[in-house]
N, C-alpha and C positions, 0 to 999 in steps of 0.2 A: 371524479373530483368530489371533495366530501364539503357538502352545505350544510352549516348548523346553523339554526334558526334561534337569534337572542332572544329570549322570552326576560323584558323588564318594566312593560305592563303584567302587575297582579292581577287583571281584569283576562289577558289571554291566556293564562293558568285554564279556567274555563273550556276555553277552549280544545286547548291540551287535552285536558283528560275529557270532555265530550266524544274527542275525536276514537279515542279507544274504548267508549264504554259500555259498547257492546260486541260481540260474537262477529258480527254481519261486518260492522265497521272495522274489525281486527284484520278478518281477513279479508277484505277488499284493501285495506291499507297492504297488508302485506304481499299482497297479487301486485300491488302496485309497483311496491317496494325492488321487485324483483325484475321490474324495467316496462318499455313501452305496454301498455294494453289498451286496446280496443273498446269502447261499451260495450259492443255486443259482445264479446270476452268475456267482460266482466257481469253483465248480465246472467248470460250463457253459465258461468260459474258460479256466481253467487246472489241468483234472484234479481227479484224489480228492486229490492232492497239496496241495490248497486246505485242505482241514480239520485237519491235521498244521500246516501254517503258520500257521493263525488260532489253535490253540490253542498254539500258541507264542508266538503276538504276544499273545494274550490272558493267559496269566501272566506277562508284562513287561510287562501296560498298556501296549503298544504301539498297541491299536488299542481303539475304543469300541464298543459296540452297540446296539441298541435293533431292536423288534419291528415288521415293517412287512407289510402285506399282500400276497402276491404276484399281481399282475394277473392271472396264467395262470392260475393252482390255486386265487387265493378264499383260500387259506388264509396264518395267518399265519409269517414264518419270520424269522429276526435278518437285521438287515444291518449291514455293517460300516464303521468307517472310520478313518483311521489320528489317534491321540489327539494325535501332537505331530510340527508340521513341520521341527523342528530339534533339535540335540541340544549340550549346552554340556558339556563334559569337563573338570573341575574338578578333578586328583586326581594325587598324583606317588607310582612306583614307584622302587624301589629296582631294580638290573638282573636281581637272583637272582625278586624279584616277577612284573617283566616277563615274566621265564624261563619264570615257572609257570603264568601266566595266557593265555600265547601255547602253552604246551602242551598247556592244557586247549582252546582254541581249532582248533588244528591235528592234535586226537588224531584217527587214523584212528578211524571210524564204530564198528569191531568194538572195537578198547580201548576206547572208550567205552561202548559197550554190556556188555562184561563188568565194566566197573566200575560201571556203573547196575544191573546185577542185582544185585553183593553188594551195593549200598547197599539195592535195594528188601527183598530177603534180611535184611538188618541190623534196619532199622526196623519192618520187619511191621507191621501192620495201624495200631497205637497206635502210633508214632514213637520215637524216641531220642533222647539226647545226641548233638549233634553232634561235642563230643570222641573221644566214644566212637566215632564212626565215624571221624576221623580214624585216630587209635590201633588199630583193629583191623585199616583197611586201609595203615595206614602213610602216610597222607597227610599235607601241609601243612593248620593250615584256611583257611588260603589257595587252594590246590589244592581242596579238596572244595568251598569257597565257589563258585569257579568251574564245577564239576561241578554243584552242585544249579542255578547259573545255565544251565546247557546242559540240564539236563533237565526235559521234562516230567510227570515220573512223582511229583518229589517236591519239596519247599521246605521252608525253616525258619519253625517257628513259634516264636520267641522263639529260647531255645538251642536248641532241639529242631528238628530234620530228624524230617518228619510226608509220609507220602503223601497226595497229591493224589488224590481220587475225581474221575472222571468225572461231568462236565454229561450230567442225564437230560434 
């Protein structure tokens, strides 16, 4: 069955192309691609750099899971696979948009990271207004839209930008 995924938030643009924008992420997308996989699979094939991937693809519902037994160990562990074979881009920017979404896209790794800690820094434990993080670090919410797209530490709950806990 073929699932295409509407893209008509300009904001999940971002995410789109984070998902492919590197090596590691390509080909673990496409090991995916090619049906159920295992972590350890995907490990075993493509590095520690497998789990940092999946849990990116996994807060854009990029990929699906479910629990399968693993022949070698007996025991059971997720396998993955990728939720949708095609992507439909439904959404028009304006060019100062484009501007912002392409910069949150192409920010070297280090500015992005020092803007992911004051965002983590901002919201604490219990989350914020999302205004409010605009306004304290001077951003678009267009710009931060795109940032909470590119990160995996945190997302919006409603208006509210809330941290993300880690899967026990």
């Amino acid at each position: 069955m073929k699932r295409v995924k509407l893209i008509n938030d300009p904001a999940e643009l971002v995410a789109l192309f984070r998902a492919v924008d590197s090596k590691e992420r390509r080909d673990v997308l496409t090991t995916l691609a090619e049906g159920w996989t295992m972590i350890s699979d995907l490990v075993s094939q493509h590095g520690e750099g497998a789990y940092e991937a999946i849990t990116y693809f996994e807060k854009f519902k990029l990929v699906e899971s479910r629990w399968e037994v693993n022949n070698e160990s007996g025991r059971p562990e997720k396998g993955y696979r990728t939720f949708y074979n095609a992507f439909q881009v439904s959404t028009s920017l304006t060019f100062d948009e484009t501007q912002e979404l392409l910069t949150v896209v192409l920010m070297p790794e280090k500015k992005f990271k020092d803007l992911e800690s004051k965002i983590v820094e901002i919201i604490g434990d219990e989350g914020t207004f999302a205004n409010d993080v605009s306004r304290d670090l001077g951003l678009t919410s267009l710009t931060l839209k795109g940032l909470v797209r590119r990160s995996v530490k945190f997302d919006f709950k409603g208006h509210n930008l809330v941290p993300l806990k880690a899967e026990d």
